[in-house]
Kinemage of the C-alpha trace (Angstrom):
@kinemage 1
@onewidth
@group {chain A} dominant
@subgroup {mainchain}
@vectorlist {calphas} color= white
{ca unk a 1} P 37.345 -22.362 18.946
{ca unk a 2} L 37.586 -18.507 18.698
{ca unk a 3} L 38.862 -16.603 22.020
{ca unk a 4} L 36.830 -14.757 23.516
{ca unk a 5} L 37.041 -10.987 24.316
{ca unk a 6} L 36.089 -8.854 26.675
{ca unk a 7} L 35.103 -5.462 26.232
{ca unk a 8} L 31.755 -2.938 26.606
{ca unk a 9} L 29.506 -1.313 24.995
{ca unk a 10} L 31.043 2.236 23.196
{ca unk a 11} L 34.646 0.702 22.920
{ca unk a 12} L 34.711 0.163 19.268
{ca unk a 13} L 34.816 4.117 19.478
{ca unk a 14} L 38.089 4.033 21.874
{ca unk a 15} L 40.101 1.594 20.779
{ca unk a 16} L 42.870 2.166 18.664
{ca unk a 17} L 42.548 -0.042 14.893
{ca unk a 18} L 44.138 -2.750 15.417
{ca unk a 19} L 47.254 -3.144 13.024
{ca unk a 20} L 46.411 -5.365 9.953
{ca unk a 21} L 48.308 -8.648 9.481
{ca unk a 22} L 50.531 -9.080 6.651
{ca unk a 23} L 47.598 -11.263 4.949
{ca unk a 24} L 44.888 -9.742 5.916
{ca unk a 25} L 41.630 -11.746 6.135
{ca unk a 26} L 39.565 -11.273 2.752
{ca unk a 27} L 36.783 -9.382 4.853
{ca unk a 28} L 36.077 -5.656 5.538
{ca unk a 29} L 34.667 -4.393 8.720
{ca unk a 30} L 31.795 -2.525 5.925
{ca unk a 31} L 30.617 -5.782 4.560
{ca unk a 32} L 30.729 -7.257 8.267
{ca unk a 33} L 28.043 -4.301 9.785
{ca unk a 34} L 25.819 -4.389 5.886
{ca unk a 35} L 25.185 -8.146 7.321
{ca unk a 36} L 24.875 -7.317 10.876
{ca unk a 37} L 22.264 -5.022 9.762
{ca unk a 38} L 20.110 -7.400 8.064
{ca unk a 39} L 20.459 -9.865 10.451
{ca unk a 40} L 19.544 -7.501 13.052
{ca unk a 41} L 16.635 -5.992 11.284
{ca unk a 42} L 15.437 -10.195 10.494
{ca unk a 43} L 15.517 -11.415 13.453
{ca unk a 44} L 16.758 -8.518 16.312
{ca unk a 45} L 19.246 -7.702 18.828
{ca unk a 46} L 18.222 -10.892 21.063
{ca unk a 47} L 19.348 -13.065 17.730
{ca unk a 48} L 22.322 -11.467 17.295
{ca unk a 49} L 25.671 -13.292 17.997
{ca unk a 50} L 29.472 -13.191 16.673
{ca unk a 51} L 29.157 -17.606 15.679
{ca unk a 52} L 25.785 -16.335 13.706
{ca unk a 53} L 27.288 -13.508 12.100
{ca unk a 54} L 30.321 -15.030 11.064
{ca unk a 55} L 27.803 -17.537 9.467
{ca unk a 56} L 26.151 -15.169 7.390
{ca unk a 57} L 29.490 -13.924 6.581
{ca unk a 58} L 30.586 -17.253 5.270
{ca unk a 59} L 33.463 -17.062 7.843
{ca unk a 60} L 34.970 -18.203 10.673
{ca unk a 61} L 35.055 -16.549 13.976
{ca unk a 62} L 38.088 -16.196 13.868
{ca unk a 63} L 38.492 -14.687 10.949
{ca unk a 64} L 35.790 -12.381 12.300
{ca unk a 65} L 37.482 -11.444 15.407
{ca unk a 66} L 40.323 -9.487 13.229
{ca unk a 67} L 37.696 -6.806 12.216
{ca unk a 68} L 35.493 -6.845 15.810
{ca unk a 69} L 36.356 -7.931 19.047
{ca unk a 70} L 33.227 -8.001 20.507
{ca unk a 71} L 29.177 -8.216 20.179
{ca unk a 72} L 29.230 -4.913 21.431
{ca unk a 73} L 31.319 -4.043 18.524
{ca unk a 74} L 29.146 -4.815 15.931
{ca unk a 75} L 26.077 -3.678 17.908
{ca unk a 76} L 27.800 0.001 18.041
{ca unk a 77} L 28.848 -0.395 14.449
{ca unk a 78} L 25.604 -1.195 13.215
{ca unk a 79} L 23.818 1.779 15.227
{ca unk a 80} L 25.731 4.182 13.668
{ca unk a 81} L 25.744 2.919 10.224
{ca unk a 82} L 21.778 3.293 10.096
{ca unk a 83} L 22.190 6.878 11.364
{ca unk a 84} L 23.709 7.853 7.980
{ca unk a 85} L 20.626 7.723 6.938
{ca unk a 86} L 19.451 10.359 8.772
{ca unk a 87} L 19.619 13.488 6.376
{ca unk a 88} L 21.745 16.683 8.101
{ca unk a 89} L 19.335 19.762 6.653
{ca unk a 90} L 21.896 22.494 5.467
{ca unk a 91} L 22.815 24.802 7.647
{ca unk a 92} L 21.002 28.371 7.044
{ca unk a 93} L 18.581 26.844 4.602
{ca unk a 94} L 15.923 27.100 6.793
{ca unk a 95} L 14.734 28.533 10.389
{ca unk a 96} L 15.696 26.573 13.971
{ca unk a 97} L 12.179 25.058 13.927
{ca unk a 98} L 12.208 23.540 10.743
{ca unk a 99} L 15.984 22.458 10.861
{ca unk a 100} L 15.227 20.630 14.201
{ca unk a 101} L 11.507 19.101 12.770
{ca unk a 102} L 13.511 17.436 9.672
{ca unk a 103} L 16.387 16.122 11.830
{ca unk a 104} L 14.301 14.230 14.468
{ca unk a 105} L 11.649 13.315 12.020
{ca unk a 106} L 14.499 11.654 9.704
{ca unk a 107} L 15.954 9.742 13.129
{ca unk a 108} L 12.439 8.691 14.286
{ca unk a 109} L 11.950 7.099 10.416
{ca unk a 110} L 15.229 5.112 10.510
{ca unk a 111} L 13.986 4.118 13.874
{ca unk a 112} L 11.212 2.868 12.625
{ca unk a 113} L 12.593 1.458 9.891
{ca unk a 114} L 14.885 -0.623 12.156
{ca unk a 115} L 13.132 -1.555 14.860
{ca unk a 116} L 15.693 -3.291 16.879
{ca unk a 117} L 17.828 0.274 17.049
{ca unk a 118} L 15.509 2.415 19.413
{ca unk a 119} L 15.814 0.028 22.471
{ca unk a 120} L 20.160 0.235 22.153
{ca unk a 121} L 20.162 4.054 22.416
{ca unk a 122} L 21.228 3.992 25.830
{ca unk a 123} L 24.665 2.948 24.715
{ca unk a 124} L 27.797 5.192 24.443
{ca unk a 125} L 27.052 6.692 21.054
{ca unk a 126} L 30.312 8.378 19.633
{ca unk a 127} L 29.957 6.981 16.093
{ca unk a 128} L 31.039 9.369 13.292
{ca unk a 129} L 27.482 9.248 12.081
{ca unk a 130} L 25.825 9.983 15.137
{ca unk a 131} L 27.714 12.491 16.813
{ca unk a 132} L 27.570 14.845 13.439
{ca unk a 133} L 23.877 14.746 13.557
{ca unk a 134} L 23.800 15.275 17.249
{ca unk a 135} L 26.333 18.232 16.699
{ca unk a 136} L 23.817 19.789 14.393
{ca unk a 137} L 20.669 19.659 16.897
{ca unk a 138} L 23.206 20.849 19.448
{ca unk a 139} L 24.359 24.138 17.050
{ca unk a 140} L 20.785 24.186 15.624
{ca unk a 141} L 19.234 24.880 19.385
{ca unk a 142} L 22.652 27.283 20.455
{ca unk a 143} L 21.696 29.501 17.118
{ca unk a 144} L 18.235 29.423 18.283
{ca unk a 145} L 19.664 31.237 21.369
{ca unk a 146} L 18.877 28.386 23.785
{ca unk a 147} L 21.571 28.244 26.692
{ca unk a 148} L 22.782 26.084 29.537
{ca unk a 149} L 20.853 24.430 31.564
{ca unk a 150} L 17.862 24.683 28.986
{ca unk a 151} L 20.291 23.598 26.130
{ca unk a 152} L 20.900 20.190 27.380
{ca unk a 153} L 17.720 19.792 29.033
{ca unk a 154} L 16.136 20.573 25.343
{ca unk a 155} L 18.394 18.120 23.553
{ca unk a 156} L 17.924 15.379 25.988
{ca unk a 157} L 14.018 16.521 25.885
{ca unk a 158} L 14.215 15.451 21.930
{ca unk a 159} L 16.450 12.950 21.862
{ca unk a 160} L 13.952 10.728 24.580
{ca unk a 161} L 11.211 12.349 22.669
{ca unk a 162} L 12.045 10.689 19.772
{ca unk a 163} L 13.590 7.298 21.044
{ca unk a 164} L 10.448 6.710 23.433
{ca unk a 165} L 7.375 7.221 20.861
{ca unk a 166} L 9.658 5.129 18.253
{ca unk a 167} L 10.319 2.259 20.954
{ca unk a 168} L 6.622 1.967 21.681
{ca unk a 169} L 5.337 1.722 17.902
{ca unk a 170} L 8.002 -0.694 17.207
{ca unk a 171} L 7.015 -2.654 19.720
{ca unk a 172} L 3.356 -2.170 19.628
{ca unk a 173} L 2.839 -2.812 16.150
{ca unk a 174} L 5.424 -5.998 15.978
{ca unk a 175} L 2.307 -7.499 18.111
{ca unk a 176} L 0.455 -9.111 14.828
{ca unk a 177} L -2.303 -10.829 16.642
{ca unk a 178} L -5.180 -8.163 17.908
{ca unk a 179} L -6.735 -10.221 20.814
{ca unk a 180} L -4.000 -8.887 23.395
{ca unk a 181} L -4.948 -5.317 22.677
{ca unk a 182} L -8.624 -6.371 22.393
{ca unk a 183} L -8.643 -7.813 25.971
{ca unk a 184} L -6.766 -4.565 27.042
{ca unk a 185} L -9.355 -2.587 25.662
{ca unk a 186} L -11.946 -4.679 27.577
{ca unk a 187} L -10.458 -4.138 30.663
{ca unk a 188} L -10.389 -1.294 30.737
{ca unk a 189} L -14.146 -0.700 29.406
{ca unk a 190} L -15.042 -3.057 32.365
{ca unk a 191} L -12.843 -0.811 35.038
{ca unk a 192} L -14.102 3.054 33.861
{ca unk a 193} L -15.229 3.597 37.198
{ca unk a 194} L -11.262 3.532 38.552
{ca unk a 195} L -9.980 4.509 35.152
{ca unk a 196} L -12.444 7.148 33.174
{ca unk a 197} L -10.104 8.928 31.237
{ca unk a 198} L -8.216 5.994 29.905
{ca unk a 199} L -11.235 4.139 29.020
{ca unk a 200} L -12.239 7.295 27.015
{ca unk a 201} L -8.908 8.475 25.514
{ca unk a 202} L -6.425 6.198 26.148
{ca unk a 203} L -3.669 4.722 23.686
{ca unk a 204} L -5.605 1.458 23.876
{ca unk a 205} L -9.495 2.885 22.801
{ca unk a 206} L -8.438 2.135 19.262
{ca unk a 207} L -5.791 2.255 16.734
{ca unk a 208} L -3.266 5.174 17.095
{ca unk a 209} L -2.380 7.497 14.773
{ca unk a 210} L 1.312 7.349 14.776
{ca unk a 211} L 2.302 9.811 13.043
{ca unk a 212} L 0.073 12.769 13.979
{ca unk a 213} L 0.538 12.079 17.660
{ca unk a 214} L 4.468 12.129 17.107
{ca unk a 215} L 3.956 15.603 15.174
{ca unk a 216} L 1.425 17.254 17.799
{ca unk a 217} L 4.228 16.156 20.644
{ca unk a 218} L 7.448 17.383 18.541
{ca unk a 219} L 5.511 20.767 17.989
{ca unk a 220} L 4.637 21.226 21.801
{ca unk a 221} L 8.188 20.394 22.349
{ca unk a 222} L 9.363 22.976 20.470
{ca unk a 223} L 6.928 25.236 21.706
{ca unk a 224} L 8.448 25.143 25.146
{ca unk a 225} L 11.957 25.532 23.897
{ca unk a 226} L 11.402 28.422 21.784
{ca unk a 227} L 9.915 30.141 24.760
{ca unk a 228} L 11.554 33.194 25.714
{ca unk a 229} L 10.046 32.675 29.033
{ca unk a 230} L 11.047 29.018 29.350
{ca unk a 231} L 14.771 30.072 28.228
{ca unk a 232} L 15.661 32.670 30.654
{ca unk a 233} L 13.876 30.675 33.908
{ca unk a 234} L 16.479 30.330 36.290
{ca unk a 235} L 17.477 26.986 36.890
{ca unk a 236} L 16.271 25.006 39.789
């Protein structure tokens, strides 16, 4: 029976490699987080656990345990693996706005693409992937001229922009049968009197467009933080 090991989430990030054994196990930490992937993106987080892994693998886990010590491991792993996907735009190739737009559009599409991913963002994220995208919204928004407290405040603005609206679409559209949102709809229909702007433009009156609602929101967003007005209000 493997040991077990303690750790949290974000210390895959801290921990010093561990020194390799003079025979090493035939596995690579890359092949172990391509399968964590897929598993995660078949079945999700909730699924997700070192004895199934090491299954997929074809391994022990034991054998597993040489590469990652913990769950939390391959959960931070994995999270920062899918952010390579996320295409940097080249510096100076195009204005603040645009730069920003094609970043969090490309992290809201991986998002989506892996639904699991959105609700684990609250973890320690100091992945190589992860913190050079972050370091370019960060740059992107100091160019722009945007400065402390309005810099953070801006980033953390788009980064729960983004995370939120992709959380709810994943999870609103993993709901395959329509009769939940149908008696939602209906309930609200029969309660206008206490609820007359929901019942009339709420998220339930029919089916959302997705992706214009997440551009009309980024663009407001961005609206507020290229304000000159918004930039030089003292802080609170």
């Amino acid at each position: 029976m493997a040991a077990k090991h303690s750790g949290s989430a974000g210390d895959v990030w801290l921990r010093r490699p561990a020194r390799a054994a003079r025979e090493a196990p035939p596995l690579s930490r890359d092949r172990i987080v391509r399968e964590a992937v897929a598993l995660l993106d078949e079945e999700g987080a909730g699924r997700l656990t070192m004895r199934r892994l090491a299954e997929r693998l074809g391994t022990g886990s034991t054998t597993l345990y040489w590469h990652v010590k913990t769950k939390d491991d391959v959960l931070d792993l994995a999270l920062d693996a899918i952010f390579a996907a996320v295409e940097i735009p080249r510096p100076g190739a195009q204005d603040w706005r645009a730069g920003v737009t094609a970043l969090i559009s490309g992290w809201r599409a991986v998002l989506l693409e892996h639904p699991w991913s959105a609700a684990l963002l609250g973890r320690p994220m100091l992945g190589p992937n992860v913190l050079a995208r972050s370091e370019f919204l960060y740059a992107t928004l100091v160019g722009a001229g945007v400065t402390e407290p309005h810099l953070t405040a801006a980033a953390y603005g788009l980064s729960n922009y983004v995370i939120g609206s992709a959380l709810m679409q994943a999870t609103w559209t993993a709901q395959e049968e329509d009769a939940p949102r149908q008696a939602a709809r209906e309930f609200l229909r029969d309660n206008r009197d206490r609820y007359p702007v929901l019942a009339t433009h709420g998220p339930l009156t029919g089916d959302s467009d997705w992706d214009t609602s997440f551009a009309l929101g980024l663009a407001w967003l961005l609206d507020g933080i290229g304000s000159d007005e918004q930039r030089t209000e003292r802080a609170p």
